[in-house]
C-alpha positions as CSV (number, residue, x, y, z in Angstrom):
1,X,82.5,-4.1,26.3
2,X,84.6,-3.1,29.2
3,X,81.8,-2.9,31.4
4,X,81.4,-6.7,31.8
5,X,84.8,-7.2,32.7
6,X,84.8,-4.9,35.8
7,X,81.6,-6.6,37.4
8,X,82.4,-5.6,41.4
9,X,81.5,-2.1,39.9
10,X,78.6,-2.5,37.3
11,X,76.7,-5.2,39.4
12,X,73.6,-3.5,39.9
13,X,73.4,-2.6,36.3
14,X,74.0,-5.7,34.8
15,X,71.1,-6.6,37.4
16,X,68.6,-4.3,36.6
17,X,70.0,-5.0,32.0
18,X,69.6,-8.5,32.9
19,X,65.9,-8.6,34.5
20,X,64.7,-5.5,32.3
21,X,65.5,-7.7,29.0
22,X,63.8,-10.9,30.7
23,X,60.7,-9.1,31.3
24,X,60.6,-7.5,28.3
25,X,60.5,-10.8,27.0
26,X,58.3,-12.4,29.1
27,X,55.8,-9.9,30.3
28,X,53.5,-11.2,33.1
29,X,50.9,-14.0,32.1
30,X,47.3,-12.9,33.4
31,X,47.1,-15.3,35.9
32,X,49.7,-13.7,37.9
33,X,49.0,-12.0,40.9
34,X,45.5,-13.8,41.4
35,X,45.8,-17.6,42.9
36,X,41.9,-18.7,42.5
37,X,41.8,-17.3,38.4
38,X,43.3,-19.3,35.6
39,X,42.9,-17.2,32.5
40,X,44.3,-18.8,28.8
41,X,44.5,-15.9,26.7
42,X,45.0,-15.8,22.6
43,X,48.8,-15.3,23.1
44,X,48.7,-18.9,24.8
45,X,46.7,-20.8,22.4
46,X,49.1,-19.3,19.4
47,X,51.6,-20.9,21.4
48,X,50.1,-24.2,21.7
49,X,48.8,-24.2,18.3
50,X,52.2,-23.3,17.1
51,X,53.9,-26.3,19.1
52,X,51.5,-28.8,18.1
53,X,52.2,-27.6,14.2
54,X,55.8,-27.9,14.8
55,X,55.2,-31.5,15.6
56,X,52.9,-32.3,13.6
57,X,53.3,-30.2,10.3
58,X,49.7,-28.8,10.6
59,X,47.3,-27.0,12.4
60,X,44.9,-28.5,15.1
61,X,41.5,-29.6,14.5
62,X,39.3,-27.8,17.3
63,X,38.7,-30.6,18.8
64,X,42.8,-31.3,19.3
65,X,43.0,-27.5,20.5
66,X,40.4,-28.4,22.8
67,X,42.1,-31.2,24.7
68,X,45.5,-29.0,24.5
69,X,43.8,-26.6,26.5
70,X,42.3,-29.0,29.4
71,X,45.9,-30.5,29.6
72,X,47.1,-26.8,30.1
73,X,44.6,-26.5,32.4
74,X,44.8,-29.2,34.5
75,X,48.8,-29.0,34.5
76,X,48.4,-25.3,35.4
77,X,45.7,-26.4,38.4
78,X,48.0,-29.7,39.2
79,X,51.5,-26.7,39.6
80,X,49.4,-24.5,41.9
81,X,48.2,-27.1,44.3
82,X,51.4,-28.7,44.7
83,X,52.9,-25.5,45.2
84,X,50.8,-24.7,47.7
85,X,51.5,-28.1,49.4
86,X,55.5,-27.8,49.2
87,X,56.5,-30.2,47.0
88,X,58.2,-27.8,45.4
89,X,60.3,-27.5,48.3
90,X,63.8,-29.5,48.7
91,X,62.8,-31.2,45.6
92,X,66.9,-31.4,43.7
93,X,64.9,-31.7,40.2
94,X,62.8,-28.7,40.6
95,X,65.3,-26.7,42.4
96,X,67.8,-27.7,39.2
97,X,65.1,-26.8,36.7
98,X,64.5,-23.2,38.1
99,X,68.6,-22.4,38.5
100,X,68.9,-23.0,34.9
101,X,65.9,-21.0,34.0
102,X,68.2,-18.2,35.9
103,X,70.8,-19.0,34.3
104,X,69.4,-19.1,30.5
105,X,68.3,-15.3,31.2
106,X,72.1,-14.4,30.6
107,X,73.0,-16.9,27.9
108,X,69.9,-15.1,26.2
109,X,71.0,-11.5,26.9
110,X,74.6,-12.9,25.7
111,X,73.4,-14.0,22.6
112,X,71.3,-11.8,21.3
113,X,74.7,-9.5,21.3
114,X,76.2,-7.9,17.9
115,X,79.8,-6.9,18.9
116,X,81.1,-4.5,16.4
117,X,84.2,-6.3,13.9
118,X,86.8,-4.3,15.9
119,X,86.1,-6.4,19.1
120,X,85.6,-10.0,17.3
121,X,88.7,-9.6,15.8
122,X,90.9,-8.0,19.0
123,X,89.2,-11.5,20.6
124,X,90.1,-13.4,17.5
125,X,93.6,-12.0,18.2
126,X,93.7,-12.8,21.7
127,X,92.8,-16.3,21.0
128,X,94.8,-17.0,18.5
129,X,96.2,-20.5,19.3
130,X,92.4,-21.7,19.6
131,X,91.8,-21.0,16.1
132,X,95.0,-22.4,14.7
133,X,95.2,-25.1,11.8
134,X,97.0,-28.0,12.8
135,X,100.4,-28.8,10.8
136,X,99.6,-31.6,7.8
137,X,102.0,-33.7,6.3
138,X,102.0,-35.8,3.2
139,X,104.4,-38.7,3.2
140,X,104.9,-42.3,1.5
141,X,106.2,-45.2,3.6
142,X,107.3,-48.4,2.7
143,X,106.9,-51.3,5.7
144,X,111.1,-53.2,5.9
145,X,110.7,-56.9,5.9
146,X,112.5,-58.0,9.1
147,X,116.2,-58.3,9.2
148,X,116.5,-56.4,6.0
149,X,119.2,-53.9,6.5
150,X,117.6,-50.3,5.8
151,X,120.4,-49.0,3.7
152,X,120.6,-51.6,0.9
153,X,116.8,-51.0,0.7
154,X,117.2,-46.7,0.0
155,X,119.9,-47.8,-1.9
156,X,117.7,-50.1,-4.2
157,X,114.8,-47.4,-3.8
158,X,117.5,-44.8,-5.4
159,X,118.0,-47.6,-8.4
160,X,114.7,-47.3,-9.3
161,X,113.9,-51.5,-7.7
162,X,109.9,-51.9,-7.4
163,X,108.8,-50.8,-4.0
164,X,106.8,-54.1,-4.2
165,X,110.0,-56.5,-3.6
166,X,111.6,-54.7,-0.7
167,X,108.2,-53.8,1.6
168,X,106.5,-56.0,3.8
169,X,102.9,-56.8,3.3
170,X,100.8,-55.2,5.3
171,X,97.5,-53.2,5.4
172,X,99.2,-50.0,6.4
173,X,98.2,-47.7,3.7
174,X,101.5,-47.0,1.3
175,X,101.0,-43.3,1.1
176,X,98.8,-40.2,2.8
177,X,97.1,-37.6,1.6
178,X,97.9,-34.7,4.0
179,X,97.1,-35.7,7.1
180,X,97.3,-34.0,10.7
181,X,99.0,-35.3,13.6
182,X,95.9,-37.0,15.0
183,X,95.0,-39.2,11.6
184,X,98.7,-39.8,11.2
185,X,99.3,-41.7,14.6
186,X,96.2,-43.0,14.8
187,X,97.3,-44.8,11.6
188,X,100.8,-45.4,12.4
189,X,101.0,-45.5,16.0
190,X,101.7,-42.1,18.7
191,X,104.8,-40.0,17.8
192,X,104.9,-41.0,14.2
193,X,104.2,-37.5,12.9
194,X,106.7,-36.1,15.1
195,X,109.6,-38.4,13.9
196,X,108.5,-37.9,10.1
197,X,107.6,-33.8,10.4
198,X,111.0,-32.8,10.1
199,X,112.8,-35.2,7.3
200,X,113.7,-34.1,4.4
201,X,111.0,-33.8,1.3
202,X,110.9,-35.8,-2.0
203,X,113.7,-38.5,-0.7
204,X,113.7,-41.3,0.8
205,X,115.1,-41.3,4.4
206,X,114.6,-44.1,8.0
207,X,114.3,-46.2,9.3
208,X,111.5,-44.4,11.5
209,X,109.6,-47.0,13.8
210,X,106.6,-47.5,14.7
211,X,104.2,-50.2,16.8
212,X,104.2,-52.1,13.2
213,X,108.0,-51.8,12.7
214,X,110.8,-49.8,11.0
215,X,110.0,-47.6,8.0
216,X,111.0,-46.0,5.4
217,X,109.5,-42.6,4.5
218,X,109.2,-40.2,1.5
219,X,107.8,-36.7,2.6
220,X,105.8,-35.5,-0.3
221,X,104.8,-32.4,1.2
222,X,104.3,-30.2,4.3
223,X,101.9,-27.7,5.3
224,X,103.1,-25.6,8.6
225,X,100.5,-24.7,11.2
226,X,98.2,-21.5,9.9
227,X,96.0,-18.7,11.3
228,X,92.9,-18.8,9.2
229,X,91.8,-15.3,7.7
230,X,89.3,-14.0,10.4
231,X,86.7,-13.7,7.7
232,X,86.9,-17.4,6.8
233,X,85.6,-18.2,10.5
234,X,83.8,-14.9,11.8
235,X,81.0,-17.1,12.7
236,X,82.7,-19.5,14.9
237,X,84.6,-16.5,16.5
238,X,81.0,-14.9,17.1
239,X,79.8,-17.8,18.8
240,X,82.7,-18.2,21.2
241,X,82.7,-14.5,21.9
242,X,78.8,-14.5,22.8
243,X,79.8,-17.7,25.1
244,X,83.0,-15.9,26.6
245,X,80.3,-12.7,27.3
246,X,77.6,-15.6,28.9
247,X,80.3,-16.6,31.1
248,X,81.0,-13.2,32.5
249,X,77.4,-12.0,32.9
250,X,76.8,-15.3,34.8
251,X,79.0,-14.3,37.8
252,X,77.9,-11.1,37.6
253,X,74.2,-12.0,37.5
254,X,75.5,-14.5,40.6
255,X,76.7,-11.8,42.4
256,X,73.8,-9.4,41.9
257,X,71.6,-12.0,43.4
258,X,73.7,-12.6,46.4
259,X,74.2,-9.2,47.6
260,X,70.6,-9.4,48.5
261,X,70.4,-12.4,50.9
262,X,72.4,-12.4,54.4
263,X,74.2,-15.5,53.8
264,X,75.6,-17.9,56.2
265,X,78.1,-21.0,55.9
266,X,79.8,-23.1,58.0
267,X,83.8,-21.9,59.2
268,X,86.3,-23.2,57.6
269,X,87.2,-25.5,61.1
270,X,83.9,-26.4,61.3
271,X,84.4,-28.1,57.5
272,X,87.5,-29.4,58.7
273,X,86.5,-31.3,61.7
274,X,83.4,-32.5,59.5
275,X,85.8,-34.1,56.7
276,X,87.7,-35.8,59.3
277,X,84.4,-37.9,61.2
């Protein structure tokens, strides 16, 4: 796929690729090329009967395929004459409409794209950090009662004392599953996860704090940060390959296009003494 990243040199092809797949999928309707004649052929009522059974879940009486029509008719007769008036013409909605439409011609050529395993998985590579799984700790926590001097409390912990006569009550859960960083200080409060990540499993150790108070902790278990196996997520790499490939055919399409106009802009001082009025 070299060829897309080396666009200054493969612009006209990646024009004519680009055009050559969007008329192949949208040949020219047989009104084109003739103003005064609006012809509705079979391919457009199989589209308009197909829409209308999408909607609906059923086909179209002819009476309902009837009055499709004469709405296709009338919009196609209402687009003309205001076409011919202008008001197509410095209109930002239109003008918006019809870039997109441009633009969609890549994202379709992008993804109708089947990259051979080799290159998902030298992009899956490549992106490694993207595809990461977060760290996840397990832990339990017992809320100090204020005042209470954390020491006696491990040390009546280590005894074997019920948890229940040294914590505070609270509605802070007593224990979690594991959790990532995000659940964990959204329960406890920012930078709890990264004062408990790196305590010592199955004892009890603190205090750590947190916007509820201090705490002791017991780290049950912890689960580093992991690459998935590129199998397990081949789809989600696919789809941020085919949008990584959009991206690039995009410019390149943009550039194509502007190497046919002459185009003219306003100098840099020109912009400068504008900003400053």
């Amino acid at each position: 796929m070299r060829i897309f990243r080396e666009p200054l040199f493969h612009f006209f092809l990646l024009g004519l690729l680009i055009f050559g797949w969007f008329f192949f999928l949208n040949p020219p309707a047989p009104n084109e090329g003739d103003d005064s004649k609006i012809v509705i052929d079979n391919q457009d009522v199989e589209r308009l009967s197909s829409q209308f059974e999408n909607t609906w879940r059923r086909r179209p009486t002819p009476d309902e395929m009837e009055r499709i029509l004469e709405a296709m008719v009338r919009e196609e007769v209402l687009v003309r004459e205001a076409t011919k008036l202008g008001f197509d013409q410095g209109d930002s909605v239109v003008r918006a409409r019809l870039a997109k439409k441009m633009e969609f011609l890549t994202t379709s050529l992008a993804q109708s794209m089947v990259p051979e395993d080799s290159v998902l998985i030298a992009y899956f590579n490549e992106n490694a950090d993207a595809y990461s799984l977060p760290p996840e700790i397990a832990f339990e926590q017992l809320l100090l009662i204020h005042g209470d001097d954390p020491d006696r409390v491990l040390a009546a912990l280590a005894e074997g004392e019920a948890r229940a006569n040294l914590e505070k009550v609270s509605l802070l859960p007593i224990s979690m599953s594991l959790s990532s960083l995000t659940a964990v200080d959204n329960t406890f409060g920012r930078g709890f996860f990264a004062q408990i990540e790196e305590l010592p499993k199955q004892q009890w150790t603190g205090p750590v704090t947190s916007g509820f108070g201090a705490h002791l902790v017991l780290v049950t278990e912890v689960k580093p940060a992991a690459l998935p196996e590129f199998e397990s997520i081949r789809e989600t790499v696919l789809l941020d390959w085919r949008r990584e490939q959009s991206e690039i055919l995009t410019v390149a399409q943009l550039e194509v296009l502007k190497s046919q106009y002459e185009i003219e802009t306003p100098d840099a001082e020109v912009l400068a003494e504008w900003s400053l009025q």
